[in-house]
N, C-alpha and C positions, 0 to 999 in steps of 0.2 A: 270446827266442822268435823264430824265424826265420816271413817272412812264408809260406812252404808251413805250417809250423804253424799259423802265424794264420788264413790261407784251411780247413785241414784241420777246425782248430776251427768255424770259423766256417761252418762246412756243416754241420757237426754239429749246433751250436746251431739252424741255420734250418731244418734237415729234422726235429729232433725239432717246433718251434715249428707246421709244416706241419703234422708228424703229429697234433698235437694239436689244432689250427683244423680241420684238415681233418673229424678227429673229433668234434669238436662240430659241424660242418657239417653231418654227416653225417646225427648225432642230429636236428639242427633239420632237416633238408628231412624226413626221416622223420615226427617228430613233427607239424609244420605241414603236412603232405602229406595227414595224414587232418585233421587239426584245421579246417581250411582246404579249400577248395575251387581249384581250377583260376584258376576267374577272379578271384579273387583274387591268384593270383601275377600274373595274367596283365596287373591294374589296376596294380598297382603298376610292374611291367615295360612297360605305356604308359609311365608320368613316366619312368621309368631313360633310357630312348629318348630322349626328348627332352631332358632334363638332361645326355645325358652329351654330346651337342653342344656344350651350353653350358659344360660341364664341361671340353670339349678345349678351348674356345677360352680360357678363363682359367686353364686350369693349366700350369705352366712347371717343374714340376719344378725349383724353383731348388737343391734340394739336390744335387740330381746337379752343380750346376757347384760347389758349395763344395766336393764330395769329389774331384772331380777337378783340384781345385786342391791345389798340392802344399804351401803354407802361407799358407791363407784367411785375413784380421784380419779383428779385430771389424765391421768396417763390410760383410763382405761378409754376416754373421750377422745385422747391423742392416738390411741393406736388402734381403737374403732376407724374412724375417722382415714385415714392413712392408707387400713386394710381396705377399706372399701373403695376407695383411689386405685388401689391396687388392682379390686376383683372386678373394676370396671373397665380401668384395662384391659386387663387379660380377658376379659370377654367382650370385648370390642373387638378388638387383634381377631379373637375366635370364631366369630361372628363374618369378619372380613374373609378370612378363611375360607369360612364352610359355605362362602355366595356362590362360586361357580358350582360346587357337587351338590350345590342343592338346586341349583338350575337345574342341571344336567339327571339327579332325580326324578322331580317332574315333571321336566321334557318342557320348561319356563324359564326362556331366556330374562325376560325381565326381572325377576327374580335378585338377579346380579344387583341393579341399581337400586332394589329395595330394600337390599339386606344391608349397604351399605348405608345407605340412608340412617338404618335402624343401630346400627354401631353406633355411629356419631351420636346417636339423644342417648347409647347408653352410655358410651364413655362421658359425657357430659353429666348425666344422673350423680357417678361418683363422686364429682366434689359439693354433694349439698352438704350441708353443716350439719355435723354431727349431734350440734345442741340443740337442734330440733325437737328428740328425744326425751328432752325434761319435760315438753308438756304432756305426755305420757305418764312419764314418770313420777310427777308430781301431780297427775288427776288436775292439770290445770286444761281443761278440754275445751274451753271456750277460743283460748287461744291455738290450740290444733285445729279445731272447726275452722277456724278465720285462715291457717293457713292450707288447710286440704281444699276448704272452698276457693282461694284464690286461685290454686292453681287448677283446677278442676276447671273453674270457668275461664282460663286464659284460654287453653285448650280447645274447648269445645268454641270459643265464639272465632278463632283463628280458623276451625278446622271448618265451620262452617261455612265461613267468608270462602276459603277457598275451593269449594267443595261447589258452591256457585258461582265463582273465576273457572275451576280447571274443568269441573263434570268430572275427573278423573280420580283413582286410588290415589295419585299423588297429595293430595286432599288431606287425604289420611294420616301421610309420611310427616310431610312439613306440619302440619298440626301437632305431631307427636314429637318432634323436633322441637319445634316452639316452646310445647309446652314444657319439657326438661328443660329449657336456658332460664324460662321463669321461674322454675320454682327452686332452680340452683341460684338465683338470684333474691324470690322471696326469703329464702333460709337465711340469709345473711341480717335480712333485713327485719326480720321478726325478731332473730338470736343472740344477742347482742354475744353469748362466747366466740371466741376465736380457735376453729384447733391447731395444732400444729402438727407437722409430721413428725413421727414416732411409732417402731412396735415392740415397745417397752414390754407390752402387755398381751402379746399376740397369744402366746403358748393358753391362758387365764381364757382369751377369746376364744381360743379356737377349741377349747378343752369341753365348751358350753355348745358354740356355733357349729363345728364340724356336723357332729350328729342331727340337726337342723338343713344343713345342706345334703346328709343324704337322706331324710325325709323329703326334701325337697326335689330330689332325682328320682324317688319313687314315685310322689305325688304328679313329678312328669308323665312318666312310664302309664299311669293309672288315668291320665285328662287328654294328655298332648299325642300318645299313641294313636288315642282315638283318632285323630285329626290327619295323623301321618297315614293310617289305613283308607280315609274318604278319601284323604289328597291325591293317594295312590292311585286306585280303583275307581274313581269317580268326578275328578277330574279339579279345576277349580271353582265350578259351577256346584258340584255337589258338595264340598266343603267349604263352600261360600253358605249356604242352606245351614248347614248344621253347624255354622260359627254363629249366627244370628241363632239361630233356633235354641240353640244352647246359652244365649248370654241371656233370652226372653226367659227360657225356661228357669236359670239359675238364678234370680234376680232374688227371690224371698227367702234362698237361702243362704244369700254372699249380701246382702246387703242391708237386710234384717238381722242376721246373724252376726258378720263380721264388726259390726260396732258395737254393738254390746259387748261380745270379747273384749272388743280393741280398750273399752272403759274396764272391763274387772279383771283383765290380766294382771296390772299392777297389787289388785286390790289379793289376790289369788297367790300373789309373791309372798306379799307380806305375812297371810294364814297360812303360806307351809309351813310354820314352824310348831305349827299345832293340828295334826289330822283329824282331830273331829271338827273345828273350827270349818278347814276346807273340805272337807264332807258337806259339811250342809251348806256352804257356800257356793259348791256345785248344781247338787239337788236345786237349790232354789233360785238359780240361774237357768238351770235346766227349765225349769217349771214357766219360767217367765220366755223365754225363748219358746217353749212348746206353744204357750198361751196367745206368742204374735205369730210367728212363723211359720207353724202347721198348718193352720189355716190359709195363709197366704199363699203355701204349697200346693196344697190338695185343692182349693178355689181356683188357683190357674191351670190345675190340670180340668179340670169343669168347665170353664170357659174358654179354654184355647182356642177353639173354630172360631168365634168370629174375635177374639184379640187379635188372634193371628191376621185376620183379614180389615182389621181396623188400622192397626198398628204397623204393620209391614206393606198390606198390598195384597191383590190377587194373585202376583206371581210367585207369590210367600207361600202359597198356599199348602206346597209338599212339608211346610214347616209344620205342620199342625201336629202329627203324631210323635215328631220328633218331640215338640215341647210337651206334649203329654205325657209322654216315656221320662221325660228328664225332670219333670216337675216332681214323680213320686219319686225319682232316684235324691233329690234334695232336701226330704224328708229324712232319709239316714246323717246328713250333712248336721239335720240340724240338732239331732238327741245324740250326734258326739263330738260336735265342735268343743267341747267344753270339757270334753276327755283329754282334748292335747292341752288346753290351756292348764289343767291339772299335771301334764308331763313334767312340761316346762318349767311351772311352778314347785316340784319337787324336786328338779333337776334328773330328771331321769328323760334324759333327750335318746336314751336309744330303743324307748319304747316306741314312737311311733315309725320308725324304719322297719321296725321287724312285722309291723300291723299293716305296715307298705309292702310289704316281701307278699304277704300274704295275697293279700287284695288283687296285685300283680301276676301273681300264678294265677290266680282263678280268670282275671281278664284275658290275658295273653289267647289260653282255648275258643274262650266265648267271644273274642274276635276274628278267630279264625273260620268260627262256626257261622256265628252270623252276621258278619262285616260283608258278605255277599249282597244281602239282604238293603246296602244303603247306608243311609243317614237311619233311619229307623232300626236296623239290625244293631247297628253301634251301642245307638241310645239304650238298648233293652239289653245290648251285653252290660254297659257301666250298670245299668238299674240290679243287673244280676250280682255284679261282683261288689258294689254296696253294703248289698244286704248280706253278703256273706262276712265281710268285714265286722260288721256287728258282732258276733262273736268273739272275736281276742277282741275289738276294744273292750269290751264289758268286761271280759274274761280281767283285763289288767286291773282295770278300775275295783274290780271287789279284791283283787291283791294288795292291791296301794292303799283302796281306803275303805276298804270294807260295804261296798257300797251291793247291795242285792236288787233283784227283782222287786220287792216291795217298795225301797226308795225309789225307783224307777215310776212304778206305777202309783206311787203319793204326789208324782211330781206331773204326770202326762196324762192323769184317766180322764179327768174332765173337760184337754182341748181336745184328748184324740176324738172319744164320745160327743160334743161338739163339733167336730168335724167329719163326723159320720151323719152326722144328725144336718148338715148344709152340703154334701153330698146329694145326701137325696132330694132336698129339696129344690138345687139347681137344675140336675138331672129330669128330676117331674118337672121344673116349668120349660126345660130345655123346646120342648116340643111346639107347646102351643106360640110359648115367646118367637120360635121360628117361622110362625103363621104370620108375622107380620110384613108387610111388602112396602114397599115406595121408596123414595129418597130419604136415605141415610137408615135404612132398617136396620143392615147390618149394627151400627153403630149403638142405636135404640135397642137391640137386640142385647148386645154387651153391656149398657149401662142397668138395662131390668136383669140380668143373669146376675152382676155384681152385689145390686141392690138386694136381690133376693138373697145371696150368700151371704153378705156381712149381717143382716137382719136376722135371719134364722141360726146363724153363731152367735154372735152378741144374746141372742136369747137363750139358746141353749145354754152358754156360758152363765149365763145368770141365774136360770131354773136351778144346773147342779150346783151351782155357789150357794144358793139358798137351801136346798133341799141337804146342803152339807153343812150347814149349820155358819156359812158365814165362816170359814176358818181365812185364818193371816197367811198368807202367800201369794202367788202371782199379783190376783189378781188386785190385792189392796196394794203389792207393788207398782202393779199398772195405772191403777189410779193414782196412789203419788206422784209419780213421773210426769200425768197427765196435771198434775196441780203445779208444780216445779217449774213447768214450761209455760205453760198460764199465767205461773204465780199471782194466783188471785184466788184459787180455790180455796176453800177452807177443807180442813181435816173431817174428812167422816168418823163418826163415833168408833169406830170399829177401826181405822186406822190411830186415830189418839191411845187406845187402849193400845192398842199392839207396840207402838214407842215406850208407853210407860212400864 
């Protein structure tokens, strides 16, 4: 099986595995959105905030340095493995710590009982098995699908049961509790290696991981600040809004996005050894990424009024602008997720800290400006310091691999044009679609807005495919993928030539 197969498969396996997290996601904010109360999400999303500080500062992603090594031994599994024992500890401990001053910052005593909570499923997280990792690494995605969905649905059917036992956040905690003893227990059971302790190989890991963990402290500073200003200022009622508001909003470009990475990182490891190889390996990942998930972006910013009011509830309602705001801000997510997977893959992990650095000064002002202003003010600070970020990423990317303005626009003219072109056409039926009245309009309202957006893309997308001669890209990738997963389609003529 040739590695375009293996990456082809392996997008498959992680966009069904999305569709289906995603869908239970879906169920569970719906479900717990009336079960449940605001400040509820909004208590728990206090500890998130402050754990995931502590969270960036001891997580090293050491998997990412064993996949991108091109034939890891045992010791580097042993001392993966070990370390991450280690940073689960110490950020457990740290976590236990930081429970009363974070009470005591948000004026939430309960707080106390949630943070610890939250320690316990992390210290737990750390002993999963480190051999988890080869199905990654060997593009065997079938077998990751099977164990990310296991633990995905322990979780969510645990956290719902108790969700209609308690009515309460508690709901929340034990579900997530739960879920980490499961999937430290499926990893055993999938993987047949054994690690052992050892950090034979630390210095090797951490030489890769470090700069990864302070990407990952900036990438705090740049999401979790946010959360720490609502929390602040707005109570846990207002950052219970803007925690939902922002996972609805994020949803097309962490979960459309993030699998597809998660299948060609490996494949992105292997072609650094040749930059024009991964040059176009980006580009045309770029290209396929624009073709699913810009649209999915820019259509939920068009629909948000009544999603919001389908999906969450009337009392959701203040969420609407937020998710508007945050839907365009995950359009920058998505034309440069594939710039760090290009870091990682040449081993230049201190590029993206310094593109953190940036990002970070420009937020820090624009929250002070208009974090007055709410959950909305927030959302249009990130939306701002996004698009400013755009510039040093691209700026490195034509450094590294020569990559210009024109690759850029061979790879995105025809979703973004497509996606200006169902813009409008949502927009113009927005109106009349709202003249409709009775039981369940809302609803009715949402499913003609959708219908009318995937229709009017799927054609536009087709008119410029045609009108551009039929060229090999996205979209006859998109079709494969869509035969793969079928497996019963036959090859279009135009894809058969394109293999030969």
């Amino acid at each position: 099986m040739t590695a375009a197969t293996k990456v082809s498969k392996g997008a498959a396996w992680m966009i069904l595995f999305k569709g289906v997290e995603r869908s239970l996601s879906l169920v569970s904010v719906v479900v717990l959105a009336r079960l449940l109360v605001p400040a509820d999400f909004g208590l728990v999303a206090m500890a998130v905030s402050v754990i995931a500080l502590v969270e960036i500062v001891s997580t090293f992603n050491f998997e990412l340095a064993i996949i991108q090594r091109s034939n890891p031994t045992r010791e580097y599994y042993d001392s993966a493995w070990t370390m991450n024992i280690l940073a689960g500890t110490g950020g457990a401990l740290l976590t236990a710590a930081a429970a009363w001053p974070a009470s005591v910052f948000y004026s939430e005593p309960r707080l106390i009982g949630v943070m610890l909570i939250l320690a316990g499923a992390w210290f737990i997280q750390g002993f999963e098995n480190i051999g988890t990792v080869n199905f990654r690494r060997e593009m065997n995605f079938s077998r990751e699908f099977h164990f990310l969905f296991a633990k995905k649905l322990s979780g969510f059917i645990v956290t719902l049961a108790l969700a209609f036992a308690l009515r309460s956040y508690w709901a929340l905690l034990l579900g997530t509790l739960f879920g980490r003893v499961f999937g430290v227990a499926l990893s055993y059971a999938l993987q047949p290696f054994r690690p052992r302790l050892s950090l034979e190989k630390r210095r090797d890991l951490m030489s890769f991981s470090g700069w990864i963990m302070a990407n990952g402290l900036l990438y705090f500073l740049t999401t979790r600040l946010s959360h720490l200003v609502i929390g602040r200022l707005h109570g846990a009622g207002g950052l219970g809004l803007y925690t939902v508001a922002s996972e609805l909003a994020n949803a097309p470009s962490t979960e459309l996005v993030a699998p597809i990475n998660r299948a060609v990182f490996p494949a992105f490891a292997r072609m650094a050894e040749g930059s024009g190889r991964l040059k176009e390996g980006l580009v045309q990942t770029l290209a396929v990424l624009g073709l699913i998930a810009l649209p999915a972006c820019i259509g939920l910013a068009a629909v948000a009024e009544p999603l919001v009011h389908v999906v969450l509830g009337e009392r959701w309602a203040g969420a609407t602008p937020v998710v508007t705001v945050l839907a365009f801000a995950g359009v920058t997510q998505v034309v440069t997720s594939t710039n760090y997977l290009a870091y990682l893959a040449l081993a230049k992990t201190y590029i993206p800290p310094i593109i953190g650095v940036i990002q970070t000064l420009a937020l820090i002002p624009l929250l002070f400006a208009l974090g007055g202003n709410g959950a909305v003010g927030v959302a249009q600070a990130q939306l701002i310091s996004s698009v400013i970020m755009l510039v040093p990423s691209f700026y490195f990317m034509r450094r590294l691999l020569d990559i210009h303005a024109s690759d850029l626009l061979r790879a995105l003219w025809r979703p973004t044009m497509a996606c200006a072109g169902m813009w409008y056409a949502v927009t113009t039926m927005a109106e009349p679609v709202a003249a409709l009245t009775g039981d369940g309009a809302i609803a009715l309202q949402l499913l003609l807005l959708v219908l009318v957006g995937v229709v009017s893309y799927v054609a536009c997308v087709a008119l410029l495919w045609l009108l551009s001669g039929r060229p090999g890209g996205a979209e006859l990738y998109i079709l494969d993928m869509l035969r793969r997963v079928a497996g019963k389609l036959p090859l279009l003529p135009a894809q058969a030539a394109q293999r030969k």
